[in-house]
C-alpha positions in Angstrom: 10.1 10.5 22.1 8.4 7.4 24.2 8.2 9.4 27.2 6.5 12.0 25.9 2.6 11.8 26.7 0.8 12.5 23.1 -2.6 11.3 22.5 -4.4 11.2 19.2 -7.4 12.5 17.9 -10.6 10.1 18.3 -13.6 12.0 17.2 -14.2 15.9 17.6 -12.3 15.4 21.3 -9.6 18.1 20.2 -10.1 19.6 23.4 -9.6 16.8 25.3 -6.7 15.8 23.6 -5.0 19.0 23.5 -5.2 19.9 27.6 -3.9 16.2 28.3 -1.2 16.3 26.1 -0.3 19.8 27.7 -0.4 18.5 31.5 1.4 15.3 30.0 -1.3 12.8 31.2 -5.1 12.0 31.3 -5.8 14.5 33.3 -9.7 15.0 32.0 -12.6 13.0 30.4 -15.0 13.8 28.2 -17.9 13.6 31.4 -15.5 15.9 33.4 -15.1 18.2 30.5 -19.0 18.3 30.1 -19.5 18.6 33.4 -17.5 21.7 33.5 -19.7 23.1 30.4 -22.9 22.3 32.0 -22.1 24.2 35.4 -20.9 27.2 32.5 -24.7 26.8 30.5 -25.9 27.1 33.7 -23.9 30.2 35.2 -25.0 31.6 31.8 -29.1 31.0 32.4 -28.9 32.5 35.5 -27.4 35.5 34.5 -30.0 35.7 31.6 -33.4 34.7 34.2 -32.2 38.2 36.4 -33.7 40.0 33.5 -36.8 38.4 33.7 -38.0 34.6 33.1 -40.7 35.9 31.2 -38.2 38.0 28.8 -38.2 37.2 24.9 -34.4 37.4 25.4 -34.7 34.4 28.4 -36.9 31.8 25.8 -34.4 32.5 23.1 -31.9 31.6 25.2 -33.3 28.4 26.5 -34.2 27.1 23.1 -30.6 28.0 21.9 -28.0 25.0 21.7 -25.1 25.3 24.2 -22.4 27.6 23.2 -19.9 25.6 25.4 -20.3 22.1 24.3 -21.9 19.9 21.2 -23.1 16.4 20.5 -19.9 16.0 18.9 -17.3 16.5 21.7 -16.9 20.0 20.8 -15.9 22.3 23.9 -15.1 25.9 23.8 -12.4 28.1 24.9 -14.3 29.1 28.0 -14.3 25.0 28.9 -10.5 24.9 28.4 -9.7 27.8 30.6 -11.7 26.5 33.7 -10.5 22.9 33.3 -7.0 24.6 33.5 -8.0 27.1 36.9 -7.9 24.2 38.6 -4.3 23.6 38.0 -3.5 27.1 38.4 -3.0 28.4 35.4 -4.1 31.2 32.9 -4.8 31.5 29.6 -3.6 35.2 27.5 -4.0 35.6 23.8 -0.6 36.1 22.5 -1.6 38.4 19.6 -3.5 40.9 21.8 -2.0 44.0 22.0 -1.1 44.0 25.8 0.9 40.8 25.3 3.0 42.1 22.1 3.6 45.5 24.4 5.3 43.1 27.0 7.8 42.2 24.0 8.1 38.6 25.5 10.9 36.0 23.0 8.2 33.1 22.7 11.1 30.7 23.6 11.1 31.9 27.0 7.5 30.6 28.0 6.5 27.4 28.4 3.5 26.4 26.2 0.9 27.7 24.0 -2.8 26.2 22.9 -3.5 27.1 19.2 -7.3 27.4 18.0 -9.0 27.5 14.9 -12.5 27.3 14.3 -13.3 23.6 16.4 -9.1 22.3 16.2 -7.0 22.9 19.6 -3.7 21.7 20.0 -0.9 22.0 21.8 2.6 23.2 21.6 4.7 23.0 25.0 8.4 22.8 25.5 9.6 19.9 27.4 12.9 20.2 29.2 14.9 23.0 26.6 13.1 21.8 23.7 10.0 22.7 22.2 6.8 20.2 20.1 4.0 20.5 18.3 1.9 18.1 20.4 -0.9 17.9 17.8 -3.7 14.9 18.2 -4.0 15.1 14.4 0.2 14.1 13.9 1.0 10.7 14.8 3.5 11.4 17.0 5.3 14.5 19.0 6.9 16.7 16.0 10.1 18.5 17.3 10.5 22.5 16.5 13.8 24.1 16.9 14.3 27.2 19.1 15.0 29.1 15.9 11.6 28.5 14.0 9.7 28.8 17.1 8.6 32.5 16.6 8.2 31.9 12.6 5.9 28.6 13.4 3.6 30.8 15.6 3.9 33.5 13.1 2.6 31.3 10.2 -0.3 30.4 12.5 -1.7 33.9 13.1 -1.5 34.4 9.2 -3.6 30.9 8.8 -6.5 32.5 11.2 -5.8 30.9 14.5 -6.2 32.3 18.0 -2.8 31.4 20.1 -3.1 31.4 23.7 0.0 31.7 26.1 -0.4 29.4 29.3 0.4 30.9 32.1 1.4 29.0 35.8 3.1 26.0 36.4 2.4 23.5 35.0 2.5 20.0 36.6 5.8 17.9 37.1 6.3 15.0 34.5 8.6 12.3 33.5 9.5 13.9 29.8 10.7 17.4 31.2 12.7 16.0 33.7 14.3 13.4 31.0 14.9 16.2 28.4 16.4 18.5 30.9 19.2 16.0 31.1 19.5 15.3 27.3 18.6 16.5 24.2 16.9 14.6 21.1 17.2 14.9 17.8 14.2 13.6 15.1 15.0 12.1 12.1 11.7 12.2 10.1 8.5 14.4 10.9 5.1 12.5 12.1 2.7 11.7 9.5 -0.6 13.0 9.8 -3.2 10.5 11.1 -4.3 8.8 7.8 -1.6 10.3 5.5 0.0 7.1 4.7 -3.5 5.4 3.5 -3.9 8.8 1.3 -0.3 8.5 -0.3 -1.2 4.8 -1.2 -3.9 5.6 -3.1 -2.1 8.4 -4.6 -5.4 10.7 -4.2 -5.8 14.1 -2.8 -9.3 14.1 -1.2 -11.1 17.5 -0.6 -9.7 18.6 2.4 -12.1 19.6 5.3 -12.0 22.6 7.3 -9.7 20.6 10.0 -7.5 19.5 7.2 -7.1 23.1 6.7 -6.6 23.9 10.3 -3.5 21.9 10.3 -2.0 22.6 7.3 0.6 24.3 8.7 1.8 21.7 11.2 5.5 21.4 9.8 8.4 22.0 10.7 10.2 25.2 9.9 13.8 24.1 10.4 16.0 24.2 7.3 16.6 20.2 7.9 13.1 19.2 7.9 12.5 21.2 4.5 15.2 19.5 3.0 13.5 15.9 4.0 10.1 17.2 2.6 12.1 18.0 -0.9 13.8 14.7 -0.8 10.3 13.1 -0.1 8.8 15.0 -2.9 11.7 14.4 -5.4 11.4 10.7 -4.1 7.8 10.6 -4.9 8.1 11.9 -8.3 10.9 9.9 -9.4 8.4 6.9 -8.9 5.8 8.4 -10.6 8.0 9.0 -13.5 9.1 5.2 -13.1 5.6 4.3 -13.4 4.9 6.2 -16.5 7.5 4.9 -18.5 7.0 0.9 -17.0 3.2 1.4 -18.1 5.0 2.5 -21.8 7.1 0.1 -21.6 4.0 -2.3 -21.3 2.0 -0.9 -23.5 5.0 -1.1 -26.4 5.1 -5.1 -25.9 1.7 -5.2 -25.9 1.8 -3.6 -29.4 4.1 -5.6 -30.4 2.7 -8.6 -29.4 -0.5 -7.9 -31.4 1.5 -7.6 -34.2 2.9 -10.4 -34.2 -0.5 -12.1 -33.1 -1.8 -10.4 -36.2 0.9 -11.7 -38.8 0.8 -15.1 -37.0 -2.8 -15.5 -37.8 -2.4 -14.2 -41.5 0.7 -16.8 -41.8 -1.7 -19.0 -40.4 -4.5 -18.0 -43.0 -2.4 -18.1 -46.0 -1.4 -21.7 -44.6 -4.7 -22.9 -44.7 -5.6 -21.3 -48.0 -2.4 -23.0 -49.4 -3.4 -26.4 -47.4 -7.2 -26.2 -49.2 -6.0 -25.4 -52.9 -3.2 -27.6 -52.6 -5.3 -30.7 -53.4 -6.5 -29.0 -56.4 -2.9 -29.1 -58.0 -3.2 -31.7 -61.0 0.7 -33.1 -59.9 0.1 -33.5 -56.0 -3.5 -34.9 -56.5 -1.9 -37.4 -58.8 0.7 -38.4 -56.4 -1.5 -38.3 -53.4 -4.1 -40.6 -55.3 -2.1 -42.6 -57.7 -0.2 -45.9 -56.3 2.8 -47.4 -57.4 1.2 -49.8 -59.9 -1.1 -47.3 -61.5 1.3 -45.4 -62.2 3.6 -48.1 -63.8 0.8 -49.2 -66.1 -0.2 -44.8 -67.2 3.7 -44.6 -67.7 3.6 -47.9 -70.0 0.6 -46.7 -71.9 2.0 -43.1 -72.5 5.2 -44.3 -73.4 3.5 -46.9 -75.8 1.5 -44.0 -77.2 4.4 -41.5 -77.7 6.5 -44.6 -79.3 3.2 -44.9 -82.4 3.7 -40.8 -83.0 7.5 -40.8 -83.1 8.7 -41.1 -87.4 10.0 -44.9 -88.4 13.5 -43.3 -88.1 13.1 -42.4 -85.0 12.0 -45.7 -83.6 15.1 -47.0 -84.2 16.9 -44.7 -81.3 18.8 -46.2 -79.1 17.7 -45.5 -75.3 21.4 -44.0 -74.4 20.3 -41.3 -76.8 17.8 -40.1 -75.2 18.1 -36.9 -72.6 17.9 -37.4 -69.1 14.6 -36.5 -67.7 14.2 -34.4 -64.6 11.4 -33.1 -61.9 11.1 -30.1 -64.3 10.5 -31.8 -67.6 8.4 -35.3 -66.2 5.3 -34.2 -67.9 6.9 -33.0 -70.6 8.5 -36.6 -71.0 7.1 -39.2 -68.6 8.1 -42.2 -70.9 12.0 -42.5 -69.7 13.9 -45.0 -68.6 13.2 -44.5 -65.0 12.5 -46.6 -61.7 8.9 -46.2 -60.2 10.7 -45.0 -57.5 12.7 -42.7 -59.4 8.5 -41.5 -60.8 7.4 -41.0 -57.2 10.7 -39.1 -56.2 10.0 -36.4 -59.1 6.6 -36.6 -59.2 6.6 -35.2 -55.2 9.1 -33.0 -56.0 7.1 -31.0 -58.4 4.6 -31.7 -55.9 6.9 -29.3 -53.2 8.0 -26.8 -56.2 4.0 -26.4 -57.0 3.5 -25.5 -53.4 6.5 -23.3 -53.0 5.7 -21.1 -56.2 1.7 -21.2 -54.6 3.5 -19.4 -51.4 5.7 -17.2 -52.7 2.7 -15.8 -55.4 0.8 -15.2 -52.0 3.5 -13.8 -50.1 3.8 -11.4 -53.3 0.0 -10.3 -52.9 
């Protein structure tokens, strides 16, 4: 495909593009191009001043815009065909009736220039192979022999005037080449830009030129398959998309929950943290030291020891029940160690705060 001349579209220079890529080479410039409209305008006022300078139909026509040419790079059909007299060769419109009466295949001529509204392009065989030599595509875009006729005949249904070249054209490097061998294309050419546009994933408004080349693909039976595969491709990754951004979106709701019970753990922590202090057994411990709470012991005991009956007084201390963490308030006077004291006093301290949660937890 390397030695095949293709040049791509820069501005409105259609025209330009599309007789270069046909003579495979720069064979004309914009200034030579509008040189050959001007000479044209001017054929065209002198044809209209033998009427009459004076004539209304005269000073409409000078204060008319050229019909050959435009700010834009714009030249018409009239432009193409004289740049291409100078090479010797013709332009026929393939769907006039004189040309479909000659019952020509399509495969056996050499090239055809394609129109619609301001678009011209080419499609030329080269050695015993035919492409779509489009400025638009970013490359050549081989069509088989057998979807030749059906390409052209999808044009004329899309609106476009199709013009068989007549002549000889010029000798160049890619007919010789492909005389010799034949290629084979493994993927179509993008249009210019259509890899940007697939990025975004946006389908933009498309413009009368976008239109114009809409058709531009190839008919072969291979090249449909590749599209399908592309489109199947493309989908699959949109549906991996939708169900990644679901998959997201699920953590993300999970993680909010747990965010949420994290800060009402956190709360009921607090709450628990603030009342805690308020509990008459963990104040107590928290505030009461070792020696205080010796002498409170002492003067409880000595006070339970006036209430208890003369018969009981005389009790031994083996006799008397073992006292726990449960029943220490109940019976705070035992024979136990101040450390033993502190031990059960902080473990009602922890049984306090446990029954606090769970009542909480509860709610």
């Amino acid at each position: 495909m390397e030695a095949i001349f293709h040049e791509r579209q820069e501005g409105s220079l259609c025209a330009q593009h599309c007789l270069n890529n046909l003579l495979q080479g720069e064979y004309f410039s914009p200034v030579e191009l509008s040189s050959i409209a001007q000479q044209l305008d001017e054929e065209e006022r002198m044809r209209m001043a033998e009427g009459g300078v004076s004539s209304e139909e005269y000073r409409t026509f000078l204060q008319q815009p050229s019909v050959n040419m435009d700010d834009s790079g714009f030249f018409s059909i009239q432009v193409i065909s004289n740049a291409l007299k100078v090479w010797g060769l013709e332009l026929i419109l393939f769907n006039s009736p004189e040309y479909q009466r000659l019952g020509i295949d399509p495969i056996n001529e050499k090239s055809f220039i394609c129109n619609y509204k301001e678009h011209w392009f080419t499609v030329r065989k080269l050695g015993k192979q035919w492409f779509n030599l489009n400025s638009l595509l970013m490359g050549p875009e081989l069509i088989s022999d057998t979807y030749l006729a059906l390409f052209l005949a999808q044009l004329q249904q899309e609106g476009y005037s199709i013009f068989v070249v007549k002549g000889d054209l010029p000798d160049c490097e890619a007919d010789q080449l492909l005389q010799m061998i034949r290629v084979q294309q493994v993927q179509r050419p993008k249009l210019i830009g259509e890899e940007t546009a697939q990025s975004r994933e946006q389908r933009l408004p498309r413009s009368d030129v976008d239109q114009a080349i809409e058709v531009n693909h190839p008919f072969d039976g291979t090249s449909m398959l590749d599209e399908d595969e592309e489109n199947f491709q493309r989908a699959l990754a949109l549906s991996r998309q939708e169900i990644d951004m679901e998959d997201e979106e699920a953590d993300l709701r999970r993680a909010i929950q747990l965010s949420m019970q994290g800060c009402r753990r956190s709360e009921c922590l607090n709450s628990l943290s603030t009342n805690v202090p308020q509990l008459p057994h963990t104040s107590q411990t928290d505030s009461l030291s070792s020696e205080e709470l010796r002498r409170r012991r002492q003067a409880y005991f000595e006070k339970q020891q006036q209430q208890l009956p003369q018969q009981d007084q005389t009790l031994n201390i083996e006799d008397k029940p073992a006292i726990s963490s449960s029943n220490l308030e109940a019976d705070p006077g035992g024979d136990m160690s101040e450390e033993d004291m502190l031990q059960a006093a902080m473990n009602m301290s922890l049984e306090s705060v446990r029954n606090h949660l769970n009542t909480e937890e509860k709610k």
